[in-house]
C-alpha distance (Angstrom), angle and dihedral (degrees) to the residues before:
residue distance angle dihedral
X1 . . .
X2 3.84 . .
X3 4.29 93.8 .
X4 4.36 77.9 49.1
X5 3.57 94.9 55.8
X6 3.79 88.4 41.1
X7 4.09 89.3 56.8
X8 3.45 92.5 41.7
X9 4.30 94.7 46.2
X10 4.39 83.5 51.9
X11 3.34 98.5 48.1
X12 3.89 89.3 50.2
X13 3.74 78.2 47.9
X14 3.57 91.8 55.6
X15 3.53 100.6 38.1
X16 4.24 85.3 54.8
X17 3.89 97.5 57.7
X18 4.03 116.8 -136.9
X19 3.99 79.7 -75.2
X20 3.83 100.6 -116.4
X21 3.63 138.4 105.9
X22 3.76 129.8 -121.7
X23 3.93 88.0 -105.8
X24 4.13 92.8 48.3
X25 3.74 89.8 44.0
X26 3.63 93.2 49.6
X27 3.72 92.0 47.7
X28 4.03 93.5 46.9
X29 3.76 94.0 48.1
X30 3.67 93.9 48.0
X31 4.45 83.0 47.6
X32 3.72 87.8 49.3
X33 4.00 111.3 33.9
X34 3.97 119.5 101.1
X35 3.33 89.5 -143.4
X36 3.71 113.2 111.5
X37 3.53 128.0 -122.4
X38 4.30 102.2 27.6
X39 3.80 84.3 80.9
X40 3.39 95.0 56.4
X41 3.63 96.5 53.4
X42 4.14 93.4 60.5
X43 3.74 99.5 41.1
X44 4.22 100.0 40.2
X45 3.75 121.3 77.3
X46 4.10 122.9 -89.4
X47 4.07 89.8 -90.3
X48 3.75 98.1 58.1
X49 3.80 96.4 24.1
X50 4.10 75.9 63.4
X51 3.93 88.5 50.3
X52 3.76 99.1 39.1
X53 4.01 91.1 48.6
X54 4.02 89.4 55.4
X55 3.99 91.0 50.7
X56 3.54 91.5 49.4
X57 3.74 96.8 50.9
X58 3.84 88.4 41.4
X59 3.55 95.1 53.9
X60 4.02 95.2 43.2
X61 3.54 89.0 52.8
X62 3.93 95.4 49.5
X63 4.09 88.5 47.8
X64 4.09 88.7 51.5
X65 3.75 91.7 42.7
X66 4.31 84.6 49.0
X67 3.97 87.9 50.8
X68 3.59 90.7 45.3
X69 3.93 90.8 58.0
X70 3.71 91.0 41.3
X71 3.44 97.4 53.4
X72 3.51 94.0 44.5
X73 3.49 88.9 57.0
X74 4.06 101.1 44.3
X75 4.06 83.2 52.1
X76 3.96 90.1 49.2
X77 3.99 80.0 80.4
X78 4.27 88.2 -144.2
X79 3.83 121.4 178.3
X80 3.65 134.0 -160.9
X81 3.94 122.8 -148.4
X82 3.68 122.6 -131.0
X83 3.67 125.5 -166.9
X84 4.01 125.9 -146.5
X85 3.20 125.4 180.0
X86 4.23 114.3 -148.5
X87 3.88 135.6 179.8
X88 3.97 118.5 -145.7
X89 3.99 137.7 126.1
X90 3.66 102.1 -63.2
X91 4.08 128.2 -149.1
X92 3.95 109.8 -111.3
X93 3.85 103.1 -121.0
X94 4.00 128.0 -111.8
X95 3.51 102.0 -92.6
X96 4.00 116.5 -167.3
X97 3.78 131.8 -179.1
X98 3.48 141.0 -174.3
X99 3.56 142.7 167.7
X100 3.76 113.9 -91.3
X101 4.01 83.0 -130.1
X102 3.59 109.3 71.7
X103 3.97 95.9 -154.2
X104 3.84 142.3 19.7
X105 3.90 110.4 -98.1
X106 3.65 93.0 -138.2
X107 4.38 91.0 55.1
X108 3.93 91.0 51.7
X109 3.82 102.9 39.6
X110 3.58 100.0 95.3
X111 3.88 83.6 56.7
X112 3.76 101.8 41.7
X113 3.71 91.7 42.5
X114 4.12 96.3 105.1
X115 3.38 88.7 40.3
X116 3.77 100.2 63.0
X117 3.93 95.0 38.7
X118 3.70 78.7 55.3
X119 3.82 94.3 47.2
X120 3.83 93.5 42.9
X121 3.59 98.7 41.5
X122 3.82 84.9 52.3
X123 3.86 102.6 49.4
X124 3.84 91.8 47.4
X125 4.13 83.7 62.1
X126 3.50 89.6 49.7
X127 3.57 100.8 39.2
X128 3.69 87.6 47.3
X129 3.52 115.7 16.1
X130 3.59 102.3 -174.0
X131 4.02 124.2 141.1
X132 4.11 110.4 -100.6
X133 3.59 101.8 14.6
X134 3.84 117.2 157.3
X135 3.55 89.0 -98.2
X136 4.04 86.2 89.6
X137 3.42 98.9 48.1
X138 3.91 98.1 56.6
X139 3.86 109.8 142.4
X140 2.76 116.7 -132.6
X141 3.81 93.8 45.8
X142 4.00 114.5 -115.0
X143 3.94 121.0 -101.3
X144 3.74 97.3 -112.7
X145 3.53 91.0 170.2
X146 3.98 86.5 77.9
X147 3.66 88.2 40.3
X148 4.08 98.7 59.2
X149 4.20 86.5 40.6
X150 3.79 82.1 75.5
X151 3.89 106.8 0.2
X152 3.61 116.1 -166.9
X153 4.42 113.7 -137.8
X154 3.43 148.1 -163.0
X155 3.68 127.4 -129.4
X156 3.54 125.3 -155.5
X157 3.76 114.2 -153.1
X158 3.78 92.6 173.6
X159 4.43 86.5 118.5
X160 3.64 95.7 29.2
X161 4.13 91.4 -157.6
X162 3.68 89.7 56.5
X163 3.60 112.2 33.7
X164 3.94 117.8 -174.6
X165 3.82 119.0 -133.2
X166 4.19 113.2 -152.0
X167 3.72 117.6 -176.4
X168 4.32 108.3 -137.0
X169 3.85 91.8 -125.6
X170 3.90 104.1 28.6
X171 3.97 138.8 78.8
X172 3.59 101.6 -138.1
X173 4.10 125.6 84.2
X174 3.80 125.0 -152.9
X175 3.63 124.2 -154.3
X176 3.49 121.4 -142.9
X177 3.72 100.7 -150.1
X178 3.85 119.8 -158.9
X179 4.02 83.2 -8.7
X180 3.79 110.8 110.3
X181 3.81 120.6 -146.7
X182 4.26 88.8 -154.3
X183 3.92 93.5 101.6
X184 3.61 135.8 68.4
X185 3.64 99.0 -105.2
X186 4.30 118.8 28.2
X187 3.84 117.5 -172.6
X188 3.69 115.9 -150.6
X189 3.72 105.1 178.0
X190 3.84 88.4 149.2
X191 3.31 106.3 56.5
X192 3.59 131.8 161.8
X193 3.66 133.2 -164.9
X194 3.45 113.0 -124.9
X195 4.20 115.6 -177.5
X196 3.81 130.9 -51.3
X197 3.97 137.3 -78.6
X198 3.59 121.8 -175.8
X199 3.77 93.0 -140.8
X200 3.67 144.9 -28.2
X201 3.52 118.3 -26.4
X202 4.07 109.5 -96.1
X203 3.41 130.2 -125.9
X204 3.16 131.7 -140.8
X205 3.98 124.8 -106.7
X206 4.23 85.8 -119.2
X207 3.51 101.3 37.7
X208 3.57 114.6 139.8
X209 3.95 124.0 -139.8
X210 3.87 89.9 -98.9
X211 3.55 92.0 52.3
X212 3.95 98.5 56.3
X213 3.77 90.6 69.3
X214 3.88 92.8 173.1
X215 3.89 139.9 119.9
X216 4.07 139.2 -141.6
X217 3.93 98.7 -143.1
X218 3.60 125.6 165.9
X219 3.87 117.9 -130.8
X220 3.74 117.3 -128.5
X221 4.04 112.1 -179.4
X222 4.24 123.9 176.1
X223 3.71 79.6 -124.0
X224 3.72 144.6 5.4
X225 3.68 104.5 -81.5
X226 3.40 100.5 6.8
X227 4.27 124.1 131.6
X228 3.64 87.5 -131.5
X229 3.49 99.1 95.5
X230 3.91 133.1 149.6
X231 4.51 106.7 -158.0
X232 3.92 105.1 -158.1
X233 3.78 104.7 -150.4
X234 4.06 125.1 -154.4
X235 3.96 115.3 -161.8
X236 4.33 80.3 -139.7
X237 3.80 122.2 47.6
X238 4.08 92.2 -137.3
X239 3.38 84.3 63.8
X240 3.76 96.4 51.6
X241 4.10 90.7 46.8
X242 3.71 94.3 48.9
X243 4.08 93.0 50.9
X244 4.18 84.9 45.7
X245 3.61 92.6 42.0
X246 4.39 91.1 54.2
X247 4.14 95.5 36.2
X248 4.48 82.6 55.4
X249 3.77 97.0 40.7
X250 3.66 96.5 42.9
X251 3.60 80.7 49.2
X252 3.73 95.9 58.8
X253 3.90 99.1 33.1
X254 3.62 95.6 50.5
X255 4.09 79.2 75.5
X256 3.21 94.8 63.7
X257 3.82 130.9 91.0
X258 3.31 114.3 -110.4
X259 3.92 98.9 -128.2
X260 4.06 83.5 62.0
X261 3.41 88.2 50.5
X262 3.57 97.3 52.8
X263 4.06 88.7 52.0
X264 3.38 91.2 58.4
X265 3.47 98.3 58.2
X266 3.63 133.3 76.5
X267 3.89 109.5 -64.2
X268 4.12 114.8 -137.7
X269 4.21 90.8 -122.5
X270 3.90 89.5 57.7
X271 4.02 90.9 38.5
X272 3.75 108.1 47.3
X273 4.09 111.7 41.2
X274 3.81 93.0 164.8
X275 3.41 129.3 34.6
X276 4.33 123.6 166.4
X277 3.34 129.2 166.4
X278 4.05 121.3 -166.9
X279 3.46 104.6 -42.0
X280 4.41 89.6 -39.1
X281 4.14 107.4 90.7
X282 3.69 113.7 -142.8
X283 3.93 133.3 176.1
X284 3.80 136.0 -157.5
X285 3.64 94.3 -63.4
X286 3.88 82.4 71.7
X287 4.05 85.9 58.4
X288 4.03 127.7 99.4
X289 3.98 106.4 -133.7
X290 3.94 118.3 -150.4
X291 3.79 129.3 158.3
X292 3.84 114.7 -118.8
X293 3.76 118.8 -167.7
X294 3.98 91.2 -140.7
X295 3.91 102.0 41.3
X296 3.98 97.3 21.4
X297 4.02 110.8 -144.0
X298 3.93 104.1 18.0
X299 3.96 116.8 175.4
X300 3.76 127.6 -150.0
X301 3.90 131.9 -152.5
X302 3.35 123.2 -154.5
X303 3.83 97.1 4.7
X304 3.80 94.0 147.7
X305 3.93 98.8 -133.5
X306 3.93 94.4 130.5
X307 3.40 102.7 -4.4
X308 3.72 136.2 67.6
X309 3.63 113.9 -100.3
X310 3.85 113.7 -103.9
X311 3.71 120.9 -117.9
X312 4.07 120.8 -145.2
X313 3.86 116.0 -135.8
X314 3.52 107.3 -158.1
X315 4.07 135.0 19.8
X316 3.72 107.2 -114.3
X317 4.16 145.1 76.3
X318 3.39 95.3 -84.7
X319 3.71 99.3 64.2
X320 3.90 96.2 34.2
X321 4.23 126.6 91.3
X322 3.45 113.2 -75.6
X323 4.22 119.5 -163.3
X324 3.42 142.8 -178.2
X325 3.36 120.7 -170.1
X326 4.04 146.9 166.6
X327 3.37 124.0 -139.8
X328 3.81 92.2 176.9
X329 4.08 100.7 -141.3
X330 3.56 90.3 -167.1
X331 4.19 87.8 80.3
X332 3.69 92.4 46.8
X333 3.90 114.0 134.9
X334 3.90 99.2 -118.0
X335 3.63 101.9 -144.3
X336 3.86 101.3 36.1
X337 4.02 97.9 43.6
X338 4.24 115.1 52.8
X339 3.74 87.5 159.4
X340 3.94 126.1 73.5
X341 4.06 115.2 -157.5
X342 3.59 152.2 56.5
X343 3.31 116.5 -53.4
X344 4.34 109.6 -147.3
X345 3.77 145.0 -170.0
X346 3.74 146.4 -169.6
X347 3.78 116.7 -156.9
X348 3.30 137.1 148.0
X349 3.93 121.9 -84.4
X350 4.26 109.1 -84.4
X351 3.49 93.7 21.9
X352 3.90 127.9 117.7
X353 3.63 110.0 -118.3
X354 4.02 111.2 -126.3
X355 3.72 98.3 -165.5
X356 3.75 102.9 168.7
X357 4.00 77.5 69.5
X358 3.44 106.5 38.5
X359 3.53 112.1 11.5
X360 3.52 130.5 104.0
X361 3.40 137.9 -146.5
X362 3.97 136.8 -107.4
X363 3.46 116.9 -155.0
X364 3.89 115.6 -152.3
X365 3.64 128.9 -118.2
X366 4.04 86.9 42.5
X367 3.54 138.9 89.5
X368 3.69 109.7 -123.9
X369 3.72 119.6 -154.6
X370 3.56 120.3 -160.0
X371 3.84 118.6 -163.5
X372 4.46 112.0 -169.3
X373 3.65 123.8 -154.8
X374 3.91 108.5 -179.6
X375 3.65 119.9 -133.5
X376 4.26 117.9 -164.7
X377 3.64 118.8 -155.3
X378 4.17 117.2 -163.8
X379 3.52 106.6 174.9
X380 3.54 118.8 -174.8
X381 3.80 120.5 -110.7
X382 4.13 136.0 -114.2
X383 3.45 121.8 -25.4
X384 3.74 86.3 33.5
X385 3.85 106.4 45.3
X386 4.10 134.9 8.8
X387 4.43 87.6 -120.3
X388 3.62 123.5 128.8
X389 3.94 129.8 -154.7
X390 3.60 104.3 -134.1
X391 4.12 101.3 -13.3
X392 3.92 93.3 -103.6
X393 3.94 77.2 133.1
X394 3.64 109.8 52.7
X395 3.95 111.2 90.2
X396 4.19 90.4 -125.1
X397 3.31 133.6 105.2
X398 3.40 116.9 -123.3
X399 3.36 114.5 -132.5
X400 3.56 101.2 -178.4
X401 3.45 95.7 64.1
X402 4.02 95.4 98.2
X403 3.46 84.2 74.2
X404 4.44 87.4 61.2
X405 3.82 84.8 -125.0
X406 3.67 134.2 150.2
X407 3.63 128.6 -87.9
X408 4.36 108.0 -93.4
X409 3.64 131.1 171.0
X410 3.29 90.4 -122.8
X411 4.09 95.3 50.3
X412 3.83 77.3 61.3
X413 3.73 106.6 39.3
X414 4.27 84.4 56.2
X415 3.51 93.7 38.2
X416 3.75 87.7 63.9
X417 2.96 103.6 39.9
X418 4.03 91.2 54.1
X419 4.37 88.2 50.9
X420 3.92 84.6 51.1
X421 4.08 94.4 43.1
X422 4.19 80.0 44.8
X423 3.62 100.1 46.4
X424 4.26 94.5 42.6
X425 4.09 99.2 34.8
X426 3.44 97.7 26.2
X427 3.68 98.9 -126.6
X428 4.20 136.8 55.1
X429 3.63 132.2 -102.9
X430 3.96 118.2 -110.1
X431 3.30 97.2 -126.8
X432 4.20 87.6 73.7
X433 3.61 141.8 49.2
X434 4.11 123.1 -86.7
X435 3.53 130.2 -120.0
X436 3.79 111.2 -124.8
X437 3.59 107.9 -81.7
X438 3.88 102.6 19.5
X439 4.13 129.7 107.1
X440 3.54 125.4 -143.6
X441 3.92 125.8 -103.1
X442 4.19 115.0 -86.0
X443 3.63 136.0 163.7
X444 3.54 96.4 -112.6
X445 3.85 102.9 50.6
X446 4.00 100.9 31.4
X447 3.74 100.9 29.1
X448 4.40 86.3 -174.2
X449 3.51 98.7 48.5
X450 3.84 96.0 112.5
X451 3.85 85.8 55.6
X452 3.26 97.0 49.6
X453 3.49 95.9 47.7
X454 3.36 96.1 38.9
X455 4.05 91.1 51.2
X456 4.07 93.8 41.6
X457 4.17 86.4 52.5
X458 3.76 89.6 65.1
X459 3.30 101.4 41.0
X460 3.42 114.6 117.3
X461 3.59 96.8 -170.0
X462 3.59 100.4 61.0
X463 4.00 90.4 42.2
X464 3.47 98.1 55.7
X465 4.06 85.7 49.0
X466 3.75 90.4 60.2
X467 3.73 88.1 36.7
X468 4.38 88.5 57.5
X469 4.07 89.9 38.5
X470 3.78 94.6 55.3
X471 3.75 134.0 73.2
X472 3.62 139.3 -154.7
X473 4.16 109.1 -121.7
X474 4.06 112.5 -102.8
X475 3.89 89.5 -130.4
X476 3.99 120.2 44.0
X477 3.75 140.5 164.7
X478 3.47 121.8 -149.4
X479 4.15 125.1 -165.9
X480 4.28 109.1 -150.2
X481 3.46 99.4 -166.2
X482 3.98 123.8 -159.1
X483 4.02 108.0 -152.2
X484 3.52 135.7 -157.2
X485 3.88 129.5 173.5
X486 3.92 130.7 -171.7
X487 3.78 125.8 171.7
X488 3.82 119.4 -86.7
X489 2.68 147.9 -121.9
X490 4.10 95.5 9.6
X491 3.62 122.8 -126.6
X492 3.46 95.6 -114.1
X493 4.55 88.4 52.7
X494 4.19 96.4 29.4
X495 4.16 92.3 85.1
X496 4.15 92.3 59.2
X497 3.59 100.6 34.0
X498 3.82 93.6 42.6
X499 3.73 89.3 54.9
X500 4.35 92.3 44.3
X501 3.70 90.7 56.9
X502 3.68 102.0 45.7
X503 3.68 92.8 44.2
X504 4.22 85.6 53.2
X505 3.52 91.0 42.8
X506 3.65 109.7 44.4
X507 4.28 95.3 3.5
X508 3.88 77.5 -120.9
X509 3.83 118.2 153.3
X510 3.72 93.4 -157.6
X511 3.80 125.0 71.8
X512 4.01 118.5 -93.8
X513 3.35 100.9 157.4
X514 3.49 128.6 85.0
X515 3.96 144.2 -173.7
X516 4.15 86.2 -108.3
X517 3.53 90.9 64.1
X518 3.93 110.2 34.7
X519 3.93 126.7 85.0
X520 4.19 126.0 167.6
X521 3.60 121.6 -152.5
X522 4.07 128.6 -147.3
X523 3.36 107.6 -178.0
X524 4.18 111.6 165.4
X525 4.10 135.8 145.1
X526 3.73 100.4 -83.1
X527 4.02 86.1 -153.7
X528 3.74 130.6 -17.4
X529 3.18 101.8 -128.6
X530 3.82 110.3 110.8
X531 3.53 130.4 -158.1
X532 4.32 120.7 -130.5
X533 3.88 107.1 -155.3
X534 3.90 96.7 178.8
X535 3.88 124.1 158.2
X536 4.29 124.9 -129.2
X537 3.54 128.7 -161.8
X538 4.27 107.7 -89.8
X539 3.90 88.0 -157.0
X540 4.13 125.9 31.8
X541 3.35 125.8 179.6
X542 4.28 87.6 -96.4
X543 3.58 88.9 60.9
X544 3.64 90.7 54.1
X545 3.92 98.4 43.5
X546 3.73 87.6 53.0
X547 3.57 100.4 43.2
X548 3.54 94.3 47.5
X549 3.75 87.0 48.3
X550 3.93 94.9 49.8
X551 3.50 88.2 47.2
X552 4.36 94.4 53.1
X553 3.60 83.5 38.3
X554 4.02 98.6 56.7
X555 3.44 107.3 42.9
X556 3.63 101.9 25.3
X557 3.81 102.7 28.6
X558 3.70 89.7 -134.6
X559 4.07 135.4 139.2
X560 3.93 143.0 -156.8
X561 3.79 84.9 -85.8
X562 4.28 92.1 57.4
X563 3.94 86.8 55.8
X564 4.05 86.2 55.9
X565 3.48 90.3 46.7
X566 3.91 92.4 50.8
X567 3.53 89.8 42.5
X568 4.07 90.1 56.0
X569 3.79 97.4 50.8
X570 4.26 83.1 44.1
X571 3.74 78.9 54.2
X572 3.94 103.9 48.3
X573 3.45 88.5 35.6
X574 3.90 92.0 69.9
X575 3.29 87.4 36.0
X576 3.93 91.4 71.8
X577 3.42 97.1 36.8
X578 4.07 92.1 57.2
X579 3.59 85.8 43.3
X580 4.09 94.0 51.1
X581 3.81 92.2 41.1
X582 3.70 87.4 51.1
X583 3.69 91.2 53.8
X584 3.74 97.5 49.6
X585 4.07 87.8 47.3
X586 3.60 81.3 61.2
X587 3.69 98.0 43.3
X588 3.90 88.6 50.9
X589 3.63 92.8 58.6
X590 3.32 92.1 48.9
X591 3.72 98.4 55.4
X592 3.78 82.6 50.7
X593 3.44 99.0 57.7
X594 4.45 91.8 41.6
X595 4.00 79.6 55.0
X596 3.64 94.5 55.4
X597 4.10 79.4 48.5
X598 3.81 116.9 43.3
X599 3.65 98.3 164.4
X600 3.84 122.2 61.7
X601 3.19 116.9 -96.6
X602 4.51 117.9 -102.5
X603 3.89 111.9 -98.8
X604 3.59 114.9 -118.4
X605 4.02 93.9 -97.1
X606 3.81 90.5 54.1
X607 3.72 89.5 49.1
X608 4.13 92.2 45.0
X609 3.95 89.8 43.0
X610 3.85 98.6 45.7
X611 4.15 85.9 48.4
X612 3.89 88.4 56.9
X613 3.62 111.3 41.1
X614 3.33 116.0 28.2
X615 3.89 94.8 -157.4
X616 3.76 88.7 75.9
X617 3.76 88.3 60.5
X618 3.96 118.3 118.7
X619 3.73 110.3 -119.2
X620 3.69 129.3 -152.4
X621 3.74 105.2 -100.1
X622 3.90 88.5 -166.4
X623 3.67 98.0 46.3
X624 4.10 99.1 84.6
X625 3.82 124.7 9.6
X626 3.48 127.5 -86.4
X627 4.18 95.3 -107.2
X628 3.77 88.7 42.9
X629 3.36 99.4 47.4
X630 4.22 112.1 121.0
X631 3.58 116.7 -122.8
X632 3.81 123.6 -100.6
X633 3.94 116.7 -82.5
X634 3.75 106.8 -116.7
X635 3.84 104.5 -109.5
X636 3.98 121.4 -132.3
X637 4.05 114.4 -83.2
X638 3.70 117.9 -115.3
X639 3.60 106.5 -98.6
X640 3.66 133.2 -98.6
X641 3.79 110.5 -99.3
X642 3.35 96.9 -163.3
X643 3.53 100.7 50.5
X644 3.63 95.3 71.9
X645 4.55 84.8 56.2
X646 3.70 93.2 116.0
X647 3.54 116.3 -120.3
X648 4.07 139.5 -166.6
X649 3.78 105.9 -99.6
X650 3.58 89.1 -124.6
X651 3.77 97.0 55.6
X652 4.02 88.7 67.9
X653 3.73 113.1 93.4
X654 3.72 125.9 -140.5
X655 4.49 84.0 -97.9
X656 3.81 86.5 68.2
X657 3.55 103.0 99.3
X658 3.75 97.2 49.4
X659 4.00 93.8 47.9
């Protein structure tokens, strides 16, 4: 009953209003407020109320315009980066290495065969473009069925608004037109042919370098003999053959298995003869194999897969990884491979080394000295930074995972661009891993996958979508390495140590190693001291309480307790005006009702009198005319009072009944 009467006394409460009006709430709050400057106006005279009413609007403007800018800036979400520098037992990095030649020339020859009769046959025209050569005689004939899959042109830029397209092994010549040949890429959808040349344009024996106005390109076409063509153009024709050379192999090796491919590459007991770790020695058993479609069988120590991840004891090359390995440059493929080394990497343990963007090369006949300094990143999370954990938030499919690696930008950055090259060619690229289900690209089955590709690799469009779907990982560890090289072994040591590792390698007593094909590796903490770049919140939600506070409290000399005060006349305030536009809703409806109503209504005697004698009724006036209109009923006398004075019967005379 009590919590009733307590319901019923608030909504009487309610119902009443705080009992001011907007002008005696104003006045009380400016009485009552600690904030300084609203009393003043209602106590001083009209002249400095005037003055005192400006400041105080001038100053509560400049504090909103302050919280404006400091909320602005709390919701900007900025960091600031601190460096520390710490000293503890470090984890040795992943270290992987490969050969920069991905397989042994003698394993791939029977596949590459057509391709470098094609190669050779086509260099010698270019080289020397003279009519009859013994290019045209080859026996057997050439396969230029491969050749016009992804034909390789010259352009003549002799008449630069006309330049002349000839094809290394045909007779006709196309003209480009209004097309230029200048850029990187030239389209030359509308082409026309224009006569016939029997091969490259020759040049003569004193020709200087501004008279040989002619380009290598390489001709990429949506289909074989369509005009819609795309010619990538190289300002050097090694460049052009080497680009050829990988779009036709990858062509052909993307046929074969992989497990054949891994056989024909280099093997980790013919690639690593020495292997020592700290003071422990180790060999390729110790090693991680995985195939990479750049570098072909790559190996990996210390990548942490199955094993515990080994820690390094002391800074220094004596307790680092030291390798010697062959990468036996004599069985390089000569038109895929221009380099000669080992091709390295430092990564952290469970992640897939990308080397063509962070390795670095070995050259051989040195010793190559490798000093690490470890860099940590911690940035901070979402609002603060675009990062992710482990990538279970960024929308792409990471392909890498079959190998049970780590999340990476770069996973993701080729991940998407392998769904895009999937979803617009129809098939993936070599170079990167398959979703279940799909085949790579080849000349046979997708006859415009070199256009495709080709056109999907410069497109900035799709890039920057990969580039605004992936992240960069919240936590990272980066390896700067310091590098040194000198030649090795010396010529004074090579005889001996020459003769040690081929005897352990192939129990030879002859020599079959050579300075070409030999590299050593010291890779070792240079310090361990290790730097901690991590990022911190530049405004928290303290900073803003207090600024906002120091702000309210200089210029308007005001607390938390002058916000509740503002906030309770905000409060009464609405409270009137629901109250006052409930009242006039109710006033409305009745003047609605009064209009249906214009006369007042009968009293209750006029309605109990008009519903028992009918004489007392109104009548129309304008229902009949005046001449016709019938005569009033007579309306029932008053009774006789004293005819209801009870009387003996035999009292009444015999006259009763007529009075």
């Amino acid at each position: 009953m009590n919590l009733k009467k307590y319901f019923i006394r608030a909504l009487h409460r309610l119902q009443k209003g705080p009992g001011y009006t907007y002008k005696e709430l104003l006045v009380w709050y400016c009485d009552n407020t600690n904030t300084h400057g609203p009393k003043r106006i209602i106590k001083e005279g009209p002249k400095k109320k005037l003055i005192w009413f400006f400041l105080t609007l001038l100053f509560a403007s400049l504090v909103f315009w302050q919280w404006g800018i400091l909320i602005n800036t709390y919701l900007s979400y900025n960091v600031t980066s601190s460096l520390s520098i710490g000293f503890k037992t470090m984890k040795f990095p992943a270290v992987t290495v490969c050969n920069a030649n991905p397989f042994k020339y003698s394993e791939v020859k029977h596949l590459l065969k057509e391709l470098d009769r094609l190669i050779e046959a086509a260099l010698e025209r270019i080289l020397q473009p003279v009519p009859g050569n013994s290019s045209e005689n080859v026996s057997p004939p050439l396969d230029l069925g491969l050749w016009h899959q992804i034909p390789l042109v010259l352009i003549d830029e002799h008449d630069k608004d006309n330049p002349i397209i000839l094809d290394i092994f045909e007779s006709n010549q196309t003209a480009l037109g209004n097309a230029t040949a200048g850029g990187n890429e030239t389209s030359a959808s509308d082409q026309t042919a224009a006569g016939n040349q029997t091969a490259a344009p020759p040049a003569p024996a004193n020709a200087t370098s501004e008279e040989k106005k002619y380009k290598l390109a390489v001709k990429l076409c949506s289909h074989q003999g369509s005009d819609n063509c795309t010619y990538r153009n190289f300002t050097s024709a090694a460049q052009a053959v080497t680009e050829w050379y990988i779009l036709q192999s990858t062509s052909i090796l993307s046929k074969v298995p992989l497990q054949e491919r891994i056989r024909m590459g280099y093997q980790a007991e013919d690639m690593i003869l020495a292997c020592l770790y700290g003071a422990e020695p180790c060999n390729y058993k110790n090693f991680t194999q995985i195939y990479h479609p750049d570098h072909g069988n790559c190996y990996i120590f210390n990548w942490g897969m199955d094993e515990e991840a080994l820690n390094s004891s002391n800074p220094g090359a004596e307790f680092g990884l030291k390798l010697i390995l062959d990468i036996s440059q004599q069985d390089y493929i000569p038109y895929l491979s221009s380099a000669a080394g080992a091709r390295l990497m430092l990564h952290q343990q469970k992640s897939f080394p990308f080397l063509k963007d962070q390795g670095i090369y070995a050259m051989a006949g040195t010793e190559t000295s490798i000093g690490v300094l470890v860099d940590e990143l911690e940035r901070m999370g979402y609002p603060y930074s675009d990062c992710t954990m482990n990538g279970s938030d960024v929308p792409v499919k990471n392909l890498y995972s079959q190998y049970n690696t780590s999340y990476s930008i770069q996973a993701c950055l080729r991940s998407c661009f392998q769904n895009h090259m999937i979803e617009i060619c129809g098939c993936g690229h070599y170079m990167f891993p398959l979703p279940e289900g799909m085949n790579y690209c080849n000349n046979e089955d997708n006859p415009g996958w070199a256009y495709c590709y080709s056109s999907l690799r410069s497109s900035i469009r799709h890039r920057q979508i990969c580039i605004d779907s992936c992240k960069e990982t919240c936590n990272d560890t980066q390896y700067k390495m310091t590098i040194s090289m000198a030649d090795w072994p010396s010529e004074a040591s090579e005889d001996w140590i020459f003769h040690i590792l081929s005897y352990e390698r192939d129990m030879s007593t002859n020599v079959t190693l050579d300075r070409n094909g030999i590299i050593k590796l010291n890779i070792y903490f240079q310090e361990y001291n290790y730097r901690t770049i991590s990022e911190s919140a530049a405004t928290t939600i303290v900073w803003l309480l207090s600024s906002l506070g120091g702000q309210f409290g200089f210029w308007m000399g005001g607390s938390v307790l002058c916000l509740i005060e503002f906030g309770e006349i905000i409060i009464d305030s609405l409270w009137i005006t629901i109250i006052n536009v409930i009242g006039w809703c109710k006033g409305l409806k009745q003047k609605r009702v009064q209009a249906r109503y214009p006369d007042a209504p009968p009293t209750v005697s006029e309605l109990v009198e008009a519903h028992t004698n009918l004489g007392f009724q109104h009548e129309d006036a304008g229902a009949l005319p005046r001449d016709e209109a019938l005569p009033p009923e007579p309306g029932t006398p008053p009774p006789n009072y004293d005819s209801l004075r009870v009387q003996p019967l035999d009292i009444l005379g015999p006259d009763s009944d007529a009075e």
